[in-house]
ROSE-4610 file (N, C-alpha, C; in Angstrom, 1 decimal, always signed):
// ROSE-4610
residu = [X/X/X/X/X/X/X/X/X/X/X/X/X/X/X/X/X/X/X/X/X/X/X/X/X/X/X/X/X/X/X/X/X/X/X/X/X/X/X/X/X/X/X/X/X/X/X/X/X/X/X/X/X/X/X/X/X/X/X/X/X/X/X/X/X/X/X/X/X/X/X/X/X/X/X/X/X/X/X/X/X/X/X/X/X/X/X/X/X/X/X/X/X/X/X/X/X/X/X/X/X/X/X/X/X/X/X/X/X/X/X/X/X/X/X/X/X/X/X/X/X/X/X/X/X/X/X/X/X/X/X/X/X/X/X/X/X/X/X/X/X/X/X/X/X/X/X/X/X/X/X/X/X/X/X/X/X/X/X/X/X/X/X/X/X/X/X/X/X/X/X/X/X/X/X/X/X/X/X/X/X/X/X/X/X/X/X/X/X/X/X/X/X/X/X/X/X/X/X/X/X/X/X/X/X/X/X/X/X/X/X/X/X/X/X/X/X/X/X/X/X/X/X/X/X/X/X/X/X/X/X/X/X/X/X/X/X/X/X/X/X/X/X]
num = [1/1/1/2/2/2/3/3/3/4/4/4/5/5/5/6/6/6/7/7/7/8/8/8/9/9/9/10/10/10/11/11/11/12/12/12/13/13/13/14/14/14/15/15/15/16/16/16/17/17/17/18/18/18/19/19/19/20/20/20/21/21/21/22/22/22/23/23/23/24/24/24/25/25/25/26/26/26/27/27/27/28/28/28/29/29/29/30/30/30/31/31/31/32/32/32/33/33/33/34/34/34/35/35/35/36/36/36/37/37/37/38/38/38/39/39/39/40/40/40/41/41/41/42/42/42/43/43/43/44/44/44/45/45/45/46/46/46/47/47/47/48/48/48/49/49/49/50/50/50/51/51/51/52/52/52/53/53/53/54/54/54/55/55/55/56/56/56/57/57/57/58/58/58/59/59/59/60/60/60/61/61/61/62/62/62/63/63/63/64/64/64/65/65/65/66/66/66/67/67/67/68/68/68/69/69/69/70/70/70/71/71/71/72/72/72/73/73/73/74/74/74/75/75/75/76/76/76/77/77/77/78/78/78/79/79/79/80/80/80/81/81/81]
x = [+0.8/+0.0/+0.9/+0.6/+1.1/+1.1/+2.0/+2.5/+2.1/+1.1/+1.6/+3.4/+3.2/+4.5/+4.5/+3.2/+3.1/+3.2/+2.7/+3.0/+4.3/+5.2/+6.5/+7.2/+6.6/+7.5/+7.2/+5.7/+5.2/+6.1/+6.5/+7.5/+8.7/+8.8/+10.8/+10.5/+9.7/+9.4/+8.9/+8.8/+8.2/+9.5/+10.5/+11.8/+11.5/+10.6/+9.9/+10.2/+10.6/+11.5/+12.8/+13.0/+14.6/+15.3/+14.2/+15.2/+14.1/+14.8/+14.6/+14.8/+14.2/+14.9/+14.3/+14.3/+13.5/+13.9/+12.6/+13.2/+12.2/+12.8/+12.7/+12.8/+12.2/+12.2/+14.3/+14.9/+16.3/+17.6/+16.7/+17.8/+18.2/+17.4/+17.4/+16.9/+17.7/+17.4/+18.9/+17.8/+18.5/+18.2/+19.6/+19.2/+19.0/+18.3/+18.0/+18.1/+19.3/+19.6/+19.3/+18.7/+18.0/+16.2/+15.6/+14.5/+13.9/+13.8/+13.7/+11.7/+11.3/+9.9/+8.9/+8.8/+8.7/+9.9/+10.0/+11.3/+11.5/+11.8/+12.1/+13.1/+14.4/+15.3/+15.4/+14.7/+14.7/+16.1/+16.9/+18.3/+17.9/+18.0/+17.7/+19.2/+18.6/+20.2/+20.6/+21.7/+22.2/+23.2/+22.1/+23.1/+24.0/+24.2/+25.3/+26.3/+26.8/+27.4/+26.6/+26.9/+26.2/+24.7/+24.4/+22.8/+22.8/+20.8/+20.3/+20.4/+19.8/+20.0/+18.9/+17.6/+17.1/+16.9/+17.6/+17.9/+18.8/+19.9/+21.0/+20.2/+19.5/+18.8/+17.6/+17.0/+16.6/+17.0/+18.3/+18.9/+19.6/+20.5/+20.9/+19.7/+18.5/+17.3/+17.2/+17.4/+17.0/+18.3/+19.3/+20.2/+20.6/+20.2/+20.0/+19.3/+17.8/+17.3/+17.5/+17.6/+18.6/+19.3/+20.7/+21.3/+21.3/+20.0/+19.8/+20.0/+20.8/+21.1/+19.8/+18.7/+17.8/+15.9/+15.5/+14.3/+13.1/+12.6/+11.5/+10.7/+9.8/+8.7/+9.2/+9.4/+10.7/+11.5/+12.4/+13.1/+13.6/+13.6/+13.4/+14.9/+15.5/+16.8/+16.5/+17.5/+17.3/+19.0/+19.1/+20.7/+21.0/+22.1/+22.9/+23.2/+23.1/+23.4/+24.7]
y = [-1.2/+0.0/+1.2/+2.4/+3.7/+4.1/+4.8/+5.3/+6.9/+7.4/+8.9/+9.5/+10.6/+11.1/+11.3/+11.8/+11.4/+10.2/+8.9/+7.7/+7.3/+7.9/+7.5/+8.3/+9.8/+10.5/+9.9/+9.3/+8.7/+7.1/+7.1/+5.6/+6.0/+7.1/+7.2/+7.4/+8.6/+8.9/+7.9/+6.7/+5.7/+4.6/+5.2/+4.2/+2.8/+2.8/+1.7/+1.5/+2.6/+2.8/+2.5/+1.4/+0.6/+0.7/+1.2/+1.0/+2.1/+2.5/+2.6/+2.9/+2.4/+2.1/+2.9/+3.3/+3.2/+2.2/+1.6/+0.3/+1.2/+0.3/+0.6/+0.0/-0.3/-1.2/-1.2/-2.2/-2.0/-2.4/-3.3/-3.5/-2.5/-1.6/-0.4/-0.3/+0.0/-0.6/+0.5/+1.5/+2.6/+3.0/+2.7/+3.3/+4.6/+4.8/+6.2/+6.2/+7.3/+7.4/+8.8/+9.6/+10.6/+11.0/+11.6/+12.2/+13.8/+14.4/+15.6/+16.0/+16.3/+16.4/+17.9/+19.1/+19.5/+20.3/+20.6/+20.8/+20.1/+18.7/+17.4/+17.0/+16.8/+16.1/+14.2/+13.1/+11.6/+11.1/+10.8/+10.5/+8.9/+8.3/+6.6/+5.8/+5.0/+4.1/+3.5/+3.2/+2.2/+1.3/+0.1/-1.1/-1.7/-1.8/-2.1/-1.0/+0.1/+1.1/+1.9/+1.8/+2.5/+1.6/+0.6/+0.2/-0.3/-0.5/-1.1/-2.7/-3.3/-4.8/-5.1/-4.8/-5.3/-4.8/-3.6/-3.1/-3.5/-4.7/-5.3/-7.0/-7.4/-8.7/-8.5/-7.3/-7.5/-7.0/-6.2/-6.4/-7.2/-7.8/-9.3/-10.4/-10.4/-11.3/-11.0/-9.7/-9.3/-9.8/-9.1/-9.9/-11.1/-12.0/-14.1/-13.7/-13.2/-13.3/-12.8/-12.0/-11.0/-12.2/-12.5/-13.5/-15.2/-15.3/-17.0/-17.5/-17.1/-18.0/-18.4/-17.7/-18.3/-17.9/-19.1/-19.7/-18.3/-17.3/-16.9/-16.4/-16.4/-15.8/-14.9/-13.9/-11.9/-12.2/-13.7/-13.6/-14.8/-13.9/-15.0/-14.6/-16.2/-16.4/-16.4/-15.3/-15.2/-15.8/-17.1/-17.4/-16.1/-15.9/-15.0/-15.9/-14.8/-15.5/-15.2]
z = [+0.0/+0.0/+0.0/-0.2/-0.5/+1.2/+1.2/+3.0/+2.8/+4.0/+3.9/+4.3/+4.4/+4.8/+6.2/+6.9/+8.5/+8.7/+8.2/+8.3/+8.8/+7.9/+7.8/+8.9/+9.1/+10.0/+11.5/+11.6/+12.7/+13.5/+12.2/+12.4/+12.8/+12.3/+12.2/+13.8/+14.3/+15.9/+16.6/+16.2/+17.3/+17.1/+16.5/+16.1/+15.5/+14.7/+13.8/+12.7/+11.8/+10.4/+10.4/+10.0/+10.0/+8.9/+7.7/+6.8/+5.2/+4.4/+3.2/+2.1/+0.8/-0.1/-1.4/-2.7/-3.9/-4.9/-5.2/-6.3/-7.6/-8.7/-9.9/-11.3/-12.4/-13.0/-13.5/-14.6/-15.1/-13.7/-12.9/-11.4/-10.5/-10.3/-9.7/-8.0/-7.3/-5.8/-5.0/-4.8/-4.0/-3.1/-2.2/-0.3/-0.2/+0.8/+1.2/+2.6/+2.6/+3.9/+4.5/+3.7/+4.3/+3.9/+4.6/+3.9/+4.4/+3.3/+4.3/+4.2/+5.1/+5.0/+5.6/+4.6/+5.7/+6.2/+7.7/+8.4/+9.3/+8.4/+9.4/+8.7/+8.9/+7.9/+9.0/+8.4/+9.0/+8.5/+9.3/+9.2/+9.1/+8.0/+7.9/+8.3/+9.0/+9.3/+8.3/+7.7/+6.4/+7.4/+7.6/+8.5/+8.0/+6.8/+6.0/+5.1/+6.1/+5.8/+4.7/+3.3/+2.4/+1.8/+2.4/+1.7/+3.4/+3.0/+4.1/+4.2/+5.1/+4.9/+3.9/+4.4/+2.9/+1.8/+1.8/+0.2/-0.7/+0.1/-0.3/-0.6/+0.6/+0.0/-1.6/-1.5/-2.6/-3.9/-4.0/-4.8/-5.4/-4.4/-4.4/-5.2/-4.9/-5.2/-6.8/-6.9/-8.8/-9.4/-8.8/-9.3/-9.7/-8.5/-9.1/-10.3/-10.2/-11.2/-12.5/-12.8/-14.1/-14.7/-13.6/-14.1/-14.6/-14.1/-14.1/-13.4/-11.8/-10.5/-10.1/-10.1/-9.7/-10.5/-10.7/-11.0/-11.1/-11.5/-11.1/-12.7/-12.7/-13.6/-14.3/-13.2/-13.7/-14.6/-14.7/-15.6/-16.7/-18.2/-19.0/-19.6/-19.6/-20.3/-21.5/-22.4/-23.5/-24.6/-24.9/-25.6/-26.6/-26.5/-27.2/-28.6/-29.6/-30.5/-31.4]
């Protein structure tokens, strides 16, 4: 579902917002380590120095898939010719 921006600012203040990211069609999966809202700048933690933990698992996950490491619908092997 679609989040308001109180939503999110309600989380970051109730220390509930652990992480976030923008994904994007082309393997696109980018941490966000700030947000400014307002005159609220939300300092996002990146638990893995420059990405978050699950902004690294699911890029990692597009990536299997992209490449063929792993099985899904999202991606069709196409032989080079």
């Amino acid at each position: 579902r679609k989040f308001t921006m109180q939503e999110i600012m309600d989380a970051y203040e109730d220390g509930r917002l652990v992480e976030a990211f923008a994904a994007g069609t082309a393997f696109f999966v980018a941490p966000v380590g700030l947000i400014g809202w307002k005159q609220h700048e939300l300092e996002i933690p990146l638990a893995e120095g420059k990405t978050g933990v699950y902004a690294k698992l699911v890029r990692g996950w597009l990536s299997d898939i992209m490449y063929g490491k792993e099985q899904h619908e999202w991606g069709v092997i196409v032989d080079e010719a």
